[in-house]
C-alpha positions in Angstrom: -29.0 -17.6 58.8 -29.7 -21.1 57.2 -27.5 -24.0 58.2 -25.1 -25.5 55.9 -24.8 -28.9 54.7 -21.3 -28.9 56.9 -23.1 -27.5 60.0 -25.8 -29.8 59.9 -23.1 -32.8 60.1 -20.9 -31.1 62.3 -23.6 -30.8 64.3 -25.4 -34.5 64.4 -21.4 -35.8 64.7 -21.3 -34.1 68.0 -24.4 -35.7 69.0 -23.5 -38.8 67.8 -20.4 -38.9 69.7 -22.4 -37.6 73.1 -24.7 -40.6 72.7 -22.2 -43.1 72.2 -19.7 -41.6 74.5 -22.6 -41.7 77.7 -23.6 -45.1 76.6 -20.2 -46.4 77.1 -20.0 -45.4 80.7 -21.8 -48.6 81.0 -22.2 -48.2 84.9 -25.3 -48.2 86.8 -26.3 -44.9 89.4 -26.2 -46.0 92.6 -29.1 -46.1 93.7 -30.1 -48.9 91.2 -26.7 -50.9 91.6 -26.8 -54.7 92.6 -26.9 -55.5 96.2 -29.0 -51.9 97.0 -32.7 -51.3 98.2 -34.9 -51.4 95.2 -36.4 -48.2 94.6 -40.3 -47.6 95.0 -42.1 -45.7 93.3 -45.7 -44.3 93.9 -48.2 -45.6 91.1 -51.5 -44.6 91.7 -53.0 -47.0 88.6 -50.3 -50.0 88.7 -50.5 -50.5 92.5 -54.0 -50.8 92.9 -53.3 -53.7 90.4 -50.1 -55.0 91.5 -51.1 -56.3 95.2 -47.5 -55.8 97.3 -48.7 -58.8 99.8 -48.2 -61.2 96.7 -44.4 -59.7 95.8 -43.1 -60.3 99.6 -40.9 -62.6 100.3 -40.3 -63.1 96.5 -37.9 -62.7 93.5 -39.3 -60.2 91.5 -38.3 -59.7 88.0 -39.4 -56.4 87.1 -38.9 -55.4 83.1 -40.0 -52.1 81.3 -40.6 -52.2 77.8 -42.5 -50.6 74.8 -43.8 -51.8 71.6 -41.7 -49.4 69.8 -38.5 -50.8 71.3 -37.3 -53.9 69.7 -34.8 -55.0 72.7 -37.3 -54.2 75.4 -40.4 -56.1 73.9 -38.0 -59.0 73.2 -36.7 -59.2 76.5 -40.3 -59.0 77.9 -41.2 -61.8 75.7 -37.9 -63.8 76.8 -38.9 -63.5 80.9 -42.4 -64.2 79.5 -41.4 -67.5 78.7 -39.2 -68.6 81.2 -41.8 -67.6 83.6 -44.4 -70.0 81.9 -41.7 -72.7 81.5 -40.4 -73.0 84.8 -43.4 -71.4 87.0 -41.1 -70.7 89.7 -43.2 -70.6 93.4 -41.1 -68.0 94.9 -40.9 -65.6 91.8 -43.2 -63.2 90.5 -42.9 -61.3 86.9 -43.9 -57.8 86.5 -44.0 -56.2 83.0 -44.4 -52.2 83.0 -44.9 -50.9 79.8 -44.9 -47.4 78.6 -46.8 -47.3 75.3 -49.3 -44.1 75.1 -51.7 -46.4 73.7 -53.8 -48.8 75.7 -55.5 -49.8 72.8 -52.1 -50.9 71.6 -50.8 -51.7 75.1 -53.6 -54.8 74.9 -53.3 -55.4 71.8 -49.3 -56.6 71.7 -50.2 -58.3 74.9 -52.6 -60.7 72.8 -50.3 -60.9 69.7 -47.4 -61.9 71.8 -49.0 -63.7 74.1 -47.8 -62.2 77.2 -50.0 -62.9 80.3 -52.1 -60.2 81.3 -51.9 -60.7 84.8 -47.9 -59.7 84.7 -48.5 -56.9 82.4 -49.2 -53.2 83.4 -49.5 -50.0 81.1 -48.4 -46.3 83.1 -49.8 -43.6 82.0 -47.6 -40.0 81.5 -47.3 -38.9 84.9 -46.4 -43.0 86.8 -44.0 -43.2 83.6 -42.4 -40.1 83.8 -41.9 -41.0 88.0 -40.7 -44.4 86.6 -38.6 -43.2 84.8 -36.1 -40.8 87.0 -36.5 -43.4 89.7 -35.0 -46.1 88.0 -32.6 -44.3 85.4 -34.4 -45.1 82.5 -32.7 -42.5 80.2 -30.3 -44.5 79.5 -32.6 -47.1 77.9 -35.1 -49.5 79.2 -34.3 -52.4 81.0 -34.6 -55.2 83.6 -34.2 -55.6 87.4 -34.1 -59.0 89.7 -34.9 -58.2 93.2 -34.3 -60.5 95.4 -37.2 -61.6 98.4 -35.4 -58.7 101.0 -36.1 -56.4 98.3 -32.3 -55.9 97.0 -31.4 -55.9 93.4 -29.8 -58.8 92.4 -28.8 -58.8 88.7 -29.4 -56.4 85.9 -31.2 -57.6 82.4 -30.6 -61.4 83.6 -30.6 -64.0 80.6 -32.3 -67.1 81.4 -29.4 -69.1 82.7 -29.1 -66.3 85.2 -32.7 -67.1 86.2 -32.5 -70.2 86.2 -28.9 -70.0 88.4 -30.7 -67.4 91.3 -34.2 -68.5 91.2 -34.3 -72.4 91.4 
């Protein structure tokens, strides 16, 4: 039986209003809440890159991001910068993005002149372990963790940085 034009609004009203209404809860699961024990996650590819010894003792600002969301490849570019500005000692950015794309992983790393050395790309499987870990249904995001490997703030501007970093 084919839908009707009233069905078919009926229908993406009611999933409007789910959307919005589970955005608005605006809280954070627990396990990802400030002041708890960053979660770890088991990359095979990203941790042979990202060397653990160099992230102890240290803030670490860890954003995930993709080229096809606006907000998140802003943001990345944002800590980007204030990272380069203020080259904090005792601080460490880590970019994880989820493009499917290498190619194009690479490539916006060039155009927006991101440094490499911060940026990884996951592939399926590390993204899709990523992403239940740190609750990323609800939309990517940023985490500061702290040098005892708490999380201290969540999607900190640069003021905030600036405030708990320096």
């Amino acid at each position: 039986m084919p839908h009707t034009i009233k069905q078919t609004i009926l229908t993406g009203s009611l999933l409007l209003a789910l959307i919005v209404a589970s955005a608005g809860i605006g809280t954070q699961p627990s396990d990802t809440a400030v002041g708890k024990k960053a979660p770890v996650v088991q990359l095979d590819r990203v941790q042979s890159a990202i060397n653990a010894d160099e992230l102890k003792g240290k803030y670490v600002l860890i954003t995930f991001w993709s080229s096809s969301d606006a907000a998140s490849r802003e943001a990345c570019n944002r800590y980007n910068a204030w990272f380069n500005v203020n080259h904090p000692a005792d601080a460490r950015f880590v970019g994880i993005n989820f493009d499917d794309s290498p190619e194009m992983f690479r490539e916006i790393v060039r155009r927006d002149s991101l440094n490499p050395a911060d940026q990884y790309c996951v592939s399926r499987p590390e993204a899709e372990a990523i992403y239940r870990t740190y609750h990323l249904e609800k939309g990517y995001g940023s985490l500061l963790v702290s040098p005892q490997g708490r999380i201290v703030s969540h999607n900190p501007d640069p003021a905030r940085l600036s405030e708990i970093i320096s």
